[in-house]
C-alpha positions as CSV (number, residue, x, y, z in Angstrom):
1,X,-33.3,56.7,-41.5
2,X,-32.4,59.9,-42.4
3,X,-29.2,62.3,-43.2
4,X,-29.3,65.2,-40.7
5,X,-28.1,68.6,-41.4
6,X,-27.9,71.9,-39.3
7,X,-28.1,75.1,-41.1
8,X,-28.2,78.4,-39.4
9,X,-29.3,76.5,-36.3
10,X,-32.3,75.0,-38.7
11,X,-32.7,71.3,-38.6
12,X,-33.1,69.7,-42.4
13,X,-33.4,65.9,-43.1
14,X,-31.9,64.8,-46.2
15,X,-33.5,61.5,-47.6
16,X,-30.5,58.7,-48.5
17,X,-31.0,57.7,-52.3
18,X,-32.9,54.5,-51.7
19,X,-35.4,56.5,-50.1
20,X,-35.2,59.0,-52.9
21,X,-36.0,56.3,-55.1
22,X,-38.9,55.0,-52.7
23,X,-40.8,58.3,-52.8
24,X,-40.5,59.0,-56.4
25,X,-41.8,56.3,-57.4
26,X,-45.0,56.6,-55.1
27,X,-45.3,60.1,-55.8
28,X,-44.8,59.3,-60.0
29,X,-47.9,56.5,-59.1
30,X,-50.2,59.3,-57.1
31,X,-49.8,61.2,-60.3
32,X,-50.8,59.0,-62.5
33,X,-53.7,57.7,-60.2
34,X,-55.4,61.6,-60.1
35,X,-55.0,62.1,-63.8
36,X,-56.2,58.4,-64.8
37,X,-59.4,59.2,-62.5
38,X,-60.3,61.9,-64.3
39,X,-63.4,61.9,-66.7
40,X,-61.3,62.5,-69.7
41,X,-59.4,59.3,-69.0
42,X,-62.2,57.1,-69.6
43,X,-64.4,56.6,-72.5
44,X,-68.0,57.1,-71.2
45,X,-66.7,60.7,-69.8
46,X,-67.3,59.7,-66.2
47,X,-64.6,59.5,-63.1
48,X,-62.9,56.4,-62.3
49,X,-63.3,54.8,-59.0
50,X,-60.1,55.8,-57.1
51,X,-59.5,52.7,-56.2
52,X,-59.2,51.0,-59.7
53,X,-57.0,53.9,-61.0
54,X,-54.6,53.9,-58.4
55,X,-54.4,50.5,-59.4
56,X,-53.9,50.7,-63.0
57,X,-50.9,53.5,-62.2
58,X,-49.2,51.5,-59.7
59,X,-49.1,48.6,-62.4
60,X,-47.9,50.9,-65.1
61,X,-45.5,52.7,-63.1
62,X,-44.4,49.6,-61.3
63,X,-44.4,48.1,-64.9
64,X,-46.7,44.8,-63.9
65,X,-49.8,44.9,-66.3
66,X,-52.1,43.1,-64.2
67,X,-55.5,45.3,-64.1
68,X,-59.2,45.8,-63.0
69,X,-60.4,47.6,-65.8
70,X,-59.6,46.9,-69.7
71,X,-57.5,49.3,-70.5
72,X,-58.3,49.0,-74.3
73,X,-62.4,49.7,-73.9
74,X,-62.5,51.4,-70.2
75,X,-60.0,54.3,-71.0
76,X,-59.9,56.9,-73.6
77,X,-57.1,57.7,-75.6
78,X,-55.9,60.0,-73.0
79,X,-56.1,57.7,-70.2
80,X,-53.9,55.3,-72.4
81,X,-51.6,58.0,-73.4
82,X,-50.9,58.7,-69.6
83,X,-51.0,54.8,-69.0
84,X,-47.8,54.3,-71.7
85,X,-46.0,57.7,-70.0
86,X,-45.9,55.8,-66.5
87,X,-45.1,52.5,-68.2
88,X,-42.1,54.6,-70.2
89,X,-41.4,56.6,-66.6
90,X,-41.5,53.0,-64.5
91,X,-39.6,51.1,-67.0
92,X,-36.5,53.8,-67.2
93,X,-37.2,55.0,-63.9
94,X,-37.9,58.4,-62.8
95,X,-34.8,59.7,-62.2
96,X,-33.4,59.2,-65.9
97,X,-36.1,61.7,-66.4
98,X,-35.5,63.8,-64.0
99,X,-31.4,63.9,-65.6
100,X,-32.7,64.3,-68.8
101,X,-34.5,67.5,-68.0
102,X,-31.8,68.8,-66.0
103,X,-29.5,68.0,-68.6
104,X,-31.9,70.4,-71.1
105,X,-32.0,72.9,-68.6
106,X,-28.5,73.3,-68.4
107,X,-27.7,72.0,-64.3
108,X,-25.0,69.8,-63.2
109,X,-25.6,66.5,-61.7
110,X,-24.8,66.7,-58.3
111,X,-22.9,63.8,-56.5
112,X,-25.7,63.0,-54.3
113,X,-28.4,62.7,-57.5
114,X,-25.2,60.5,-59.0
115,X,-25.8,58.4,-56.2
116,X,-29.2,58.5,-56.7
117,X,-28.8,57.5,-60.0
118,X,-26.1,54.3,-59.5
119,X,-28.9,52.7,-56.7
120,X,-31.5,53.1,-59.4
121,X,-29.4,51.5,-62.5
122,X,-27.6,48.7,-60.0
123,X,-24.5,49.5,-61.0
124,X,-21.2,49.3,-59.1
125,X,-19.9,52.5,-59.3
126,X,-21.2,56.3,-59.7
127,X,-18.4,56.8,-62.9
128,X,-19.9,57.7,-65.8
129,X,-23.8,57.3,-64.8
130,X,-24.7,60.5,-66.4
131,X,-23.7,59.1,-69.9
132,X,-24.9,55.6,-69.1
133,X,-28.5,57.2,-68.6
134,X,-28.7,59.0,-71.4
135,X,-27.6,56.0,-73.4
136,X,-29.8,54.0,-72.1
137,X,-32.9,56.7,-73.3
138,X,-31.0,56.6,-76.6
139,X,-30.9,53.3,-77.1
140,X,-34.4,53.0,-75.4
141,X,-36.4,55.0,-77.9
142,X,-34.8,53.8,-80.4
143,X,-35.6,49.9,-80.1
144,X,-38.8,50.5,-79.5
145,X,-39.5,53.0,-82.3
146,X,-37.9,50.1,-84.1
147,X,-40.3,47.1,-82.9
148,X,-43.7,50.1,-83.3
149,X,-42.3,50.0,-87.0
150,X,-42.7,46.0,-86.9
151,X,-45.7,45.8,-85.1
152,X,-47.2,48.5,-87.1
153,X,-47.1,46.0,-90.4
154,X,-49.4,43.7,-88.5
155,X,-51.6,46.1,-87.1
156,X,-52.4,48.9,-89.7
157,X,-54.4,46.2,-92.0
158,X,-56.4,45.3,-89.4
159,X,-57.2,48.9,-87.5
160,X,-56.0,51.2,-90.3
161,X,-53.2,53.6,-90.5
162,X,-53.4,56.1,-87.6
163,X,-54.3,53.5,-85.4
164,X,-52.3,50.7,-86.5
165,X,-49.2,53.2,-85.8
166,X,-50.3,53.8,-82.0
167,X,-50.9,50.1,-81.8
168,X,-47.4,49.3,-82.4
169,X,-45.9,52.2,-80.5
170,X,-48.1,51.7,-77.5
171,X,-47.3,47.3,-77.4
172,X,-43.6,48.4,-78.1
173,X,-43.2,50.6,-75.3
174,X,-45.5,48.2,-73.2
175,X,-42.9,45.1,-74.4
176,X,-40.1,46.7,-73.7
177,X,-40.6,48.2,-70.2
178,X,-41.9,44.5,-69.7
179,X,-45.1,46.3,-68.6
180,X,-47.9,43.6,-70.0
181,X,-50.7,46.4,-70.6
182,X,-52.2,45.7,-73.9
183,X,-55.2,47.3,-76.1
184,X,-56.5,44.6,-78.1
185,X,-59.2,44.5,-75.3
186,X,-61.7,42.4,-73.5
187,X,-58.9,41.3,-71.2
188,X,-57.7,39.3,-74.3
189,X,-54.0,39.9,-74.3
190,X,-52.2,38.6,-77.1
191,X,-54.8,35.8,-77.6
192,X,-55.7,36.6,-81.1
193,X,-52.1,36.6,-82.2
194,X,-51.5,33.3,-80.9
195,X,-49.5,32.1,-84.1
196,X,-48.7,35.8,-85.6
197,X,-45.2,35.2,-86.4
198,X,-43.7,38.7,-86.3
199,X,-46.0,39.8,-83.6
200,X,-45.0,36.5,-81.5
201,X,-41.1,36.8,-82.6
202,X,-41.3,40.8,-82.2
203,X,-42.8,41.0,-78.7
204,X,-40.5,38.5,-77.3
205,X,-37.7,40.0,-78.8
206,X,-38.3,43.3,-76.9
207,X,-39.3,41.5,-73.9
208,X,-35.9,40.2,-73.6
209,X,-34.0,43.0,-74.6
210,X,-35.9,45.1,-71.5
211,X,-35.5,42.3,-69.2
212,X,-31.5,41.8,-69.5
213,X,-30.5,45.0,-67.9
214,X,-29.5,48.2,-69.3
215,X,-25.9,47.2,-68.2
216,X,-25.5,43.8,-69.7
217,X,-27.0,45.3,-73.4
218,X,-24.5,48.1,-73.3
219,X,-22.0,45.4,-73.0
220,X,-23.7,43.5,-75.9
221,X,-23.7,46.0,-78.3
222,X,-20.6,47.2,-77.8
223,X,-19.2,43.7,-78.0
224,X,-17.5,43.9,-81.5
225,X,-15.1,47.0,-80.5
226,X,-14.3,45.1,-76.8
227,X,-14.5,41.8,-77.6
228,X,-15.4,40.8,-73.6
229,X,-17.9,40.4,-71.3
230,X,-18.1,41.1,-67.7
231,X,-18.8,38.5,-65.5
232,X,-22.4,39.8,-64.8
233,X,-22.9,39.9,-68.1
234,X,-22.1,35.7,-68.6
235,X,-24.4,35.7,-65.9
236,X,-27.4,37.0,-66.9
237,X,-26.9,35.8,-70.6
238,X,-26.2,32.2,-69.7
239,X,-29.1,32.4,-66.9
240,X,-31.3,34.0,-69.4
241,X,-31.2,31.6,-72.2
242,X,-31.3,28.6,-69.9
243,X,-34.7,29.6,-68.5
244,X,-36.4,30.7,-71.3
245,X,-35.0,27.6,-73.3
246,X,-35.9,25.2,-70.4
247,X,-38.9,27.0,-69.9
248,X,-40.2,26.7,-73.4
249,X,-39.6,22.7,-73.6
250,X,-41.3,22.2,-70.3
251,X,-44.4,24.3,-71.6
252,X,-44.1,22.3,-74.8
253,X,-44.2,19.2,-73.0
254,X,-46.9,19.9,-70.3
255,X,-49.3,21.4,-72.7
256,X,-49.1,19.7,-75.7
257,X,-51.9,17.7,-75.6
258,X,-54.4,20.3,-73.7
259,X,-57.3,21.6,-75.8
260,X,-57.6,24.5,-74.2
261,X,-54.3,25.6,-74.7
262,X,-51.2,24.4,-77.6
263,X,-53.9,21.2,-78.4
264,X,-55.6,23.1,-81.0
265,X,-52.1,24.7,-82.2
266,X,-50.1,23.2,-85.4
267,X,-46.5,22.3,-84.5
268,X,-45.4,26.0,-85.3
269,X,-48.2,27.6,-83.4
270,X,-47.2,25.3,-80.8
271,X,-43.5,26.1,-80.6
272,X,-44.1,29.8,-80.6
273,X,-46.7,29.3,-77.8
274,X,-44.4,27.7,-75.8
275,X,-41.5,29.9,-76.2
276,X,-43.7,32.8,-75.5
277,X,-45.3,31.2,-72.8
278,X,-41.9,30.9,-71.4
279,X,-40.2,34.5,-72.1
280,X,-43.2,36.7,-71.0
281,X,-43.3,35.4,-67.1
282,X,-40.1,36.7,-67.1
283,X,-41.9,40.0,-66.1
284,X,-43.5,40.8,-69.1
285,X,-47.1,40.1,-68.5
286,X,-48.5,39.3,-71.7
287,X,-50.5,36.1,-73.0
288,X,-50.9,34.1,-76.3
289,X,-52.7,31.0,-74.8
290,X,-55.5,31.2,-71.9
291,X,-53.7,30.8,-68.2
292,X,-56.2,29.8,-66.6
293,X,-56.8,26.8,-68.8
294,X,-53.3,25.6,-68.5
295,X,-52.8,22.5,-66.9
296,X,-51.7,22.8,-62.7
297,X,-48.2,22.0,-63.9
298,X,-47.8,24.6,-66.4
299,X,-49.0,27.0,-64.2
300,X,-46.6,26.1,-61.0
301,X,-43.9,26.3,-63.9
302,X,-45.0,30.0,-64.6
303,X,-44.7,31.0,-60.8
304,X,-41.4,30.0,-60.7
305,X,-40.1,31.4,-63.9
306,X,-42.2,34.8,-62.1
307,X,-40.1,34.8,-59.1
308,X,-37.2,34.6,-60.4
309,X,-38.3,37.5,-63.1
310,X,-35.4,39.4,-64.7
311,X,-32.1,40.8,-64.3
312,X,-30.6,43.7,-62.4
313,X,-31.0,46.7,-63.8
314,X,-33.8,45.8,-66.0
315,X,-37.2,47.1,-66.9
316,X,-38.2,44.2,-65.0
317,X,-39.1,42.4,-61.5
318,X,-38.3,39.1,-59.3
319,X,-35.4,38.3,-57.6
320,X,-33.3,38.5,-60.8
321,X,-31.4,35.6,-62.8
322,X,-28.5,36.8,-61.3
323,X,-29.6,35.9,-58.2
324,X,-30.9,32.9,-58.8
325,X,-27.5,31.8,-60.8
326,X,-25.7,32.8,-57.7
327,X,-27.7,30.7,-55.4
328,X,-27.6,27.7,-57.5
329,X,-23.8,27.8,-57.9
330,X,-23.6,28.2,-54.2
331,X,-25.6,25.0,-53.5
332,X,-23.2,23.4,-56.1
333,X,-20.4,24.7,-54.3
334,X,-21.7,23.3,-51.0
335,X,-22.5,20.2,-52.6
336,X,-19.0,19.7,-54.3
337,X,-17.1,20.7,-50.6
338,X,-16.0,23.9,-51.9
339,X,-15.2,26.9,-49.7
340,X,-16.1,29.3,-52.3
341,X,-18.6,30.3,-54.7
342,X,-17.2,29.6,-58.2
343,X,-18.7,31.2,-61.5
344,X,-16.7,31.0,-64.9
345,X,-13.3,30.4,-62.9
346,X,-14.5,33.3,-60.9
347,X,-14.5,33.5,-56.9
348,X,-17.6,35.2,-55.6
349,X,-17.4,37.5,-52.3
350,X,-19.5,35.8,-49.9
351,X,-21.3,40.0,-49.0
352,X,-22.9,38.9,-52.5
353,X,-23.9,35.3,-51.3
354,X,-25.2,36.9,-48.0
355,X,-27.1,39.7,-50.4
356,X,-28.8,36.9,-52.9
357,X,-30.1,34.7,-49.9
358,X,-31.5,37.4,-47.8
359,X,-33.5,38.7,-51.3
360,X,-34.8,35.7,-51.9
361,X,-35.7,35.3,-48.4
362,X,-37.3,38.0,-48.2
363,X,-39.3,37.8,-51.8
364,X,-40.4,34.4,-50.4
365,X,-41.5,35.8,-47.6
366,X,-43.2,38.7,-48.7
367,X,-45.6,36.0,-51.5
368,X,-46.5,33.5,-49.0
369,X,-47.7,36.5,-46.3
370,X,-49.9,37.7,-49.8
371,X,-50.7,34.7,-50.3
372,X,-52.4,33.8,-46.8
373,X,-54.1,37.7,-46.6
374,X,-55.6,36.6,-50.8
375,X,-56.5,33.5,-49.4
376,X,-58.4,35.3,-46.5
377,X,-60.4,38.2,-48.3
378,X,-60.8,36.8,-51.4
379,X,-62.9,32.9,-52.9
380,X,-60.9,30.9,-55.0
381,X,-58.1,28.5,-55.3
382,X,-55.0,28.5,-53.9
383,X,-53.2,28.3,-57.0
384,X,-55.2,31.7,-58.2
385,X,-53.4,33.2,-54.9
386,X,-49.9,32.0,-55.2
387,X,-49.8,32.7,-58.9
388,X,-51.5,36.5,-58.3
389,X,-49.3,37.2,-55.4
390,X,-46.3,36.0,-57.2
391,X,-47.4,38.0,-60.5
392,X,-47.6,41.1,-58.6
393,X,-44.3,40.8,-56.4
394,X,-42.4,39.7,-59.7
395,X,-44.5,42.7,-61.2
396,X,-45.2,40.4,-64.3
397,X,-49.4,41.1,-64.8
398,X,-50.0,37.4,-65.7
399,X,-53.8,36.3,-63.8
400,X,-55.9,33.6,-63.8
401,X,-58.7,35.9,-63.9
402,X,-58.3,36.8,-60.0
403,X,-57.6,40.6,-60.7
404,X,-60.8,41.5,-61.9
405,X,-62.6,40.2,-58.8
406,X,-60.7,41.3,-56.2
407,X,-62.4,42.9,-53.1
408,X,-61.0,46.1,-51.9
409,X,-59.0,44.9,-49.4
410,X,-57.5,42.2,-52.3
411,X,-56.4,45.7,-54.3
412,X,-54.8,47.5,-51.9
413,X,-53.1,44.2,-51.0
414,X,-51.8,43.6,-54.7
415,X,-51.0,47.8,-54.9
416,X,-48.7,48.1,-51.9
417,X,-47.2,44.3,-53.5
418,X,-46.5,45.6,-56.7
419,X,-44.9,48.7,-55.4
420,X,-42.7,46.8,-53.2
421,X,-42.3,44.3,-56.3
422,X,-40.8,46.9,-58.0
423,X,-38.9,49.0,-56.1
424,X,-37.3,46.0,-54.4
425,X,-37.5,43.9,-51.1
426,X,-33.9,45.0,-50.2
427,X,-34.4,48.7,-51.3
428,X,-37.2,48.6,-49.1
429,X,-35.8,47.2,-46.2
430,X,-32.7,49.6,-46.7
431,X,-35.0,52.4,-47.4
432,X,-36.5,52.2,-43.7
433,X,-33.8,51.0,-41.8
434,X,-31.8,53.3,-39.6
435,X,-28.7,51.9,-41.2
436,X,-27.8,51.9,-44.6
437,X,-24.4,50.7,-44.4
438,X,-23.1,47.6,-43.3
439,X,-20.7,48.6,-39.9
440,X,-17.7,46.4,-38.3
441,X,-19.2,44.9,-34.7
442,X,-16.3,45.5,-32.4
443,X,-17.9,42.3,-30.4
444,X,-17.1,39.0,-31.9
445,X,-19.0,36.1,-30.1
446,X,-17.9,32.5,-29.4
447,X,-18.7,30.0,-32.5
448,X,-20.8,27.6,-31.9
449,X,-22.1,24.6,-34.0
450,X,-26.0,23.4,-35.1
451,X,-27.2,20.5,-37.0
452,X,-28.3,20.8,-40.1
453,X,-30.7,19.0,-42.5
């Protein structure tokens, strides 16, 4: 579990990077809970429970959204300040932080925080992670000073100048880390908005430019001067577009005619609540049209579009398109009589086959235990525990209105689920098991056969 080292006949344990990451997350969440329970963090000047703040940090930090407490009328504009600093900390991650001020104070990057570093961003390789996180806080601040500018136009003629400026900044960062927390209060969401164009065309924009991966936009942007894409890239591009496209026409088609949700919508209301409807479960959290009024389809479409999440490297949660891509292609492989895995005339190592299942095995896993304990400690519909357990795992902070009436047991359930949500089933497992690295068995045993299907 851990790296030991003797000095000077002293025993020290050095933590292996995925554990790094582990701690620092749950340390960056403790932080957040003391200072968000506070009495300057609420508006009435009085403490928040404990128990409802650590909440509301693990869901910023773990960049979810879903909450106990409105964040627009409970907290005061401290406690909102601090809740967009751990959204802006989970959503980079800690550690491009912790570069950056190492950076000012003039320290090298060791190979081991390198390390750290390349398990955090998902890359393949520790070259050149220094400069890839401080693009990725260059490019960061700037898209979302540029969509607090856009949002700001909407905003300031309705709440006024000073305000209308923290309104955009504050959804910006909140879109872009795919975080969900909003302000407009009264557990509202986006509601209001519901056929805003440039809010609705804005907020999606910046939900999918956080959820693609930090890799995968580097490679976009730079596309002109390369002219190619990696393979991941394709991936998560084609993956990407397919759901969200899919997505949208299913939601389109499943709630056209409810009242409660795109019924009372003209036709361009009701395309932008579908698309929206289909981009945001994609770990972003936010809501144009009432969830819990959507029809049983719609909202068994929304869990799945929730586990599966983002991509690798991302701002956001779920198994990752690239994941899901790879186990589709697989099945198609199977199903054709292929030996290999085949993407874009590519072969595909079977480690990463082997890698894909066991995540999504364990994800799966992980929301259906969730699931039974919700079903157990809390009263409602199943539905209202798949789709919570699922929201918090794929740390997307969509509810059917379960959140705010969970017991305590139901909290501490959805904390530790978030947590795990974000810093990943497989990180996790790696992050306690005595092994990090996969080791040759000198023993081979006789193959066998077993039916199948």
């Amino acid at each position: 579990m851990f790296i030991k080292e003797k000095i000077d006949g002293i025993k020290f344990y050095r933590f292996q990077p995925v554990q790094v990451l582990a701690l620092g997350f749950a340390a960056v969440i403790l932080l957040g809970a003391i200072l968000l329970s506070l009495p300057i963090s609420s508006r009435d000047g009085n403490p928040t429970n404990f128990i409802d703040a650590l909440f509301t940090s693990t869901s910023a930090v773990c960049v979810t959204g879903l909450v106990t407490v409105d964040t627009g009328t409970h907290y005061s504009l401290f406690g909102q300040i601090v809740i967009m600093l751990l959204i802006q900390t989970g959503g980079l991650g800690f550690m491009t932080f912790a570069t950056l001020i190492a950076l000012i104070l003039g320290k090298k990057i060791s190979l081991r925080e390198r390390l750290i570093m390349q398990e955090a961003y998902n890359t393949f390789n520790i070259q050149g992670v220094v400069k890839l996180a401080l693009y990725v806080m260059g490019i960061t601040f700037s898209i979302e000073l540029i969509g607090a500018l856009i949002l700001s136009t909407q905003f300031i003629p309705q709440y006024g100048l000073l305000k209308g400026l923290y309104f955009g900044l504050f959804h910006s960062v909140s879109s872009f880390c795919n975080a969900g927390f909003d302000l407009i209060g009264n557990f509202q969401s986006l509601t209001p908005y519901v056929d805003n164009t440039v809010i609705n065309l804005t907020i999606m924009s910046l939900i999918i430019i956080g959820g693609i991966g930090f890799a995968v936009l580097t490679e976009v942007i730079n596309y002109r001067k390369t002219r190619r894409l990696s393979l991941h890239a394709k991936v998560v591009l084609s993956a990407t577009a397919f759901l969200i496209i899919s997505g949208a026409i299913g939601f389109f088609l499943l709630e056209y005619a409810n009242p409660k949700t795109l019924g009372s919508l003209n036709i361009k209301g009701k395309i932008l609540a579908s698309l929206f409807a289909s981009v945001t479960p994609r770990t972003a959290g936010f809501n144009t049209i009432s969830t819990s009024d959507m029809t049983t389809a719609g909202k068994f479409l929304t869990i799945v579009l929730m586990f599966i999440g983002a991509s690798p490297g991302s701002t956001g949660g779920g198994i990752k398109t690239s994941t899901a891509f790879l186990l589709f292609m697989t099945v198609v492989a199977v199903v054709q009589g292929k030996e290999d895995t085949e993407i874009y005339q590519k072969r595909i190592n079977k480690s990463y086959v082997y890698r894909a299942l066991a995540i999504a095995l364990i994800s799966f896993t992980i929301v259906t235990f969730v699931t039974m304990v919700l079903s157990i400690v809390q009263h409602g519909d199943f539905i209202e525990y798949l789709y919570e357990a699922t929201s918090a795992f794929a740390t997307v902070g969509l509810t059917l209105g379960l959140t705010t009436r969970l017991t305590l047991i139901g909290k501490i359930i959805i904390i530790i689920t978030m947590y795990i949500g974000r810093v990943g089933p497989l990180t996790i497992t790696m992050a306690i098991a005595h092994k990090q690295q996969t080791t040759t068995s000198l023993i081979r045993y006789p193959e066998d056969k077993i039916l199948i299907g």
